[in-house]
ROMI-209116 format. One record per residue (C-alpha): y, x, z; residue number from 1; residue in one letter. Coordinates in nm, 2 decimals. Layout:
N
+--------+--------+--------+-----+--------+
:      y :      x :      z : num : residu :
+--------+--------+--------+-----+--------+
:      Y :      X :      Z : NUM :      A :
...
+--------+--------+--------+-----+--------+
***
This chain:
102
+--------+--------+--------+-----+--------+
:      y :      x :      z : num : residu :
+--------+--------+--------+-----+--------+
:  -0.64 :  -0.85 :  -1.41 :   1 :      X :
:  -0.66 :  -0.58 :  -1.65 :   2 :      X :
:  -0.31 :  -0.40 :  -1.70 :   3 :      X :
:  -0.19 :  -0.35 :  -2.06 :   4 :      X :
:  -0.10 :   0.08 :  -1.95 :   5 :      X :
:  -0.45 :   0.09 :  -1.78 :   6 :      X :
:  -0.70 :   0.34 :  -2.02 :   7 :      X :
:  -1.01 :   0.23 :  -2.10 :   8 :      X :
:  -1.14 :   0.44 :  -1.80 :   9 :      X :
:  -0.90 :   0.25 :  -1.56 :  10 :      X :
:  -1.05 :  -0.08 :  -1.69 :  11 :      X :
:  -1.41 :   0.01 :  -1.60 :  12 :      X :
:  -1.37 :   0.12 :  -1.33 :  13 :      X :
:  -1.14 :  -0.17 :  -1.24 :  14 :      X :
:  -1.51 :  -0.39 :  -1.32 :  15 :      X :
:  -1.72 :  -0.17 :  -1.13 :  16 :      X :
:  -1.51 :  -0.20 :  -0.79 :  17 :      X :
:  -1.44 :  -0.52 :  -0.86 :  18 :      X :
:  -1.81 :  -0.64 :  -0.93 :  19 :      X :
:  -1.98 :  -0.43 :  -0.63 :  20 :      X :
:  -1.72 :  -0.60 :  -0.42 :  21 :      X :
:  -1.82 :  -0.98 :  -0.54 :  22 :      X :
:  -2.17 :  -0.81 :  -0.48 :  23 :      X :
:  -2.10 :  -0.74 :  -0.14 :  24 :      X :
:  -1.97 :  -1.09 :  -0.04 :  25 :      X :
:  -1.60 :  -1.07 :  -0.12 :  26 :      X :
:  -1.42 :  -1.40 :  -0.31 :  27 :      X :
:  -1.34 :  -1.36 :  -0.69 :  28 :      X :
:  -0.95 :  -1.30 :  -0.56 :  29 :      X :
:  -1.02 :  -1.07 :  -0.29 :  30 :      X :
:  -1.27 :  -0.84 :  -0.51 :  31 :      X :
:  -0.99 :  -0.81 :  -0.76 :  32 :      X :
:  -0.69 :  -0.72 :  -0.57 :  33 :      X :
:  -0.92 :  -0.47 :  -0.39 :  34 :      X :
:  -1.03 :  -0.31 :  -0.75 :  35 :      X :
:  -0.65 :  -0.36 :  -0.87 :  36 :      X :
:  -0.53 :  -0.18 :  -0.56 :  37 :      X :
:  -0.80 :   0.08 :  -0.63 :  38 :      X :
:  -0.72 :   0.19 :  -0.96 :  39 :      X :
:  -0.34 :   0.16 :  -0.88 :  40 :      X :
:  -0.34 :   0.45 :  -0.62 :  41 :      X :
:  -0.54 :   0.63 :  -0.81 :  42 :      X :
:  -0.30 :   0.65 :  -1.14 :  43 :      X :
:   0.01 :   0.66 :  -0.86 :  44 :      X :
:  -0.16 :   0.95 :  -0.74 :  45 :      X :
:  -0.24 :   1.14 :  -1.06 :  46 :      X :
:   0.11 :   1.05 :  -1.15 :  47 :      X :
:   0.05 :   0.78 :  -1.43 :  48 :      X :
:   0.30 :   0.54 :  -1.27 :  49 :      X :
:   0.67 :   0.56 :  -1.25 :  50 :      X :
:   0.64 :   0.46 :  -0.86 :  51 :      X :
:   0.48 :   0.74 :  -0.69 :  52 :      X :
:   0.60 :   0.64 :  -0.34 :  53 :      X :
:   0.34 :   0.35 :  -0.14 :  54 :      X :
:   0.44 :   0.02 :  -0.14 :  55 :      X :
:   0.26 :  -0.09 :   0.17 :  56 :      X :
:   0.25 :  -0.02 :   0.57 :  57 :      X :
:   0.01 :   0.25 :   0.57 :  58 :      X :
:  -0.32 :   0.22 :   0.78 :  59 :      X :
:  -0.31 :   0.00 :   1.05 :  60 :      X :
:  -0.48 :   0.26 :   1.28 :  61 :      X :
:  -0.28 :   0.55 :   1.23 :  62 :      X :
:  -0.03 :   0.64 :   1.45 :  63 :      X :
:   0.38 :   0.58 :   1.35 :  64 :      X :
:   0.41 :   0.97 :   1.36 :  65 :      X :
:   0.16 :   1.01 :   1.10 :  66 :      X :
:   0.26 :   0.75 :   0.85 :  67 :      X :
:   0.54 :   0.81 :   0.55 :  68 :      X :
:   0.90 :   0.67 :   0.67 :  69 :      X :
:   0.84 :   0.45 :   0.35 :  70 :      X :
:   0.57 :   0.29 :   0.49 :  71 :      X :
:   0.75 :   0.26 :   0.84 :  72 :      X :
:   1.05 :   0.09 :   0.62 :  73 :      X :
:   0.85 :  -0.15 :   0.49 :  74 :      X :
:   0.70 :  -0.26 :   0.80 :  75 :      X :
:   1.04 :  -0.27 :   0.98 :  76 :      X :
:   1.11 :  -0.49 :   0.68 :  77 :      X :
:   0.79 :  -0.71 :   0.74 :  78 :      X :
:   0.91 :  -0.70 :   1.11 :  79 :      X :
:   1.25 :  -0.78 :   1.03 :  80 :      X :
:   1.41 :  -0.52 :   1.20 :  81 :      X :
:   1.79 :  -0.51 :   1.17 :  82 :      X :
:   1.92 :  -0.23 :   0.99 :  83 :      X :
:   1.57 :  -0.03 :   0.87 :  84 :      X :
:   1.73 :   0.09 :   0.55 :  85 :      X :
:   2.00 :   0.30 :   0.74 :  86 :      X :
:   1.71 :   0.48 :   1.01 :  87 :      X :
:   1.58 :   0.82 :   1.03 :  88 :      X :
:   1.19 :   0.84 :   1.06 :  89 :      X :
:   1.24 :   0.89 :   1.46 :  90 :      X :
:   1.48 :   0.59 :   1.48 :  91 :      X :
:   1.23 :   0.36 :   1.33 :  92 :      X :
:   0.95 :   0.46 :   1.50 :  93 :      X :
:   1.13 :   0.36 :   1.81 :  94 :      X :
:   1.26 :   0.04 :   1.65 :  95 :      X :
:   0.92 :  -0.04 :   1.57 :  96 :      X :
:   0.80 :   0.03 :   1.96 :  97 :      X :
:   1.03 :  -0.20 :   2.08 :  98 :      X :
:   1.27 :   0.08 :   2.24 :  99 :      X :
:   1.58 :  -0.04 :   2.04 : 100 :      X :
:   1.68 :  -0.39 :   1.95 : 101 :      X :
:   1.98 :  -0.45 :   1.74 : 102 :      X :
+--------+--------+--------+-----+--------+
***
C-alpha cells in the first residue's frame, strides 16, 4: 500500500506498523489501513499533504465540544443529517444530540 509521494522513511515505517500490527493479531487488511492511516496523519500533520483538515469523526470518546466542526460535519454526514453543510459548530452539535430535526 505504499504511496508513490511517500519517502523512503514513510515506507518503513509504513512496514514497521504494519508488521507489529499482523504481530499483534490484526488481519493483513486491518494492519495495513492502520499503518496507512498512521503515516497519513503524520505527513498531514507535518504538512506534506495538500489536505491538512481530518477526514474522519474524530475519537469516539471525546465529547462534541472538543472535536473540529469538520469532524462533526462528517458525522452529521455519516448520520445523514439534513442540512450539515450550512451549520455552525453549536448547531450541529445539537443536531447531532437529537435537539433539532429537520
Amino acid at each position: 500500500m505504499p504511496q508513490s509521494k511517500w519517502t523512503p522513511k514513510d515506507e518503513r515505517q509504513y512496514e514497521h506498523i504494519r508488521d507489529s500490527e499482523r504481530e499483534r493479531g490484526a488481519g493483513e487488511d486491518r494492519s495495513e489501513e492502520i499503518a496507512a492511516r498512521t503515516v497519513n496523519k503524520r505527513r498531514r500533520e507535518e504538512g506534506r499533504t495538500a489536505n491538512t483538515r481530518t477526514q474522519g469523526t474524530g475519537n469516539p470518546r471525546r465529547r462534541y465540544e472538543d472535536r473540529s466542526e469538520d469532524e462533526l460535519r462528517n458525522l452529521a454526514d455519516q448520520k445523514k443529517i439534513a442540512n450539515a453543510k450550512g451549520m455552525s459548530k453549536e448547531q450541529l452539535i445539537e443536531a447531532l444530540r437529537g435537539k433539532r430535526h429537520r
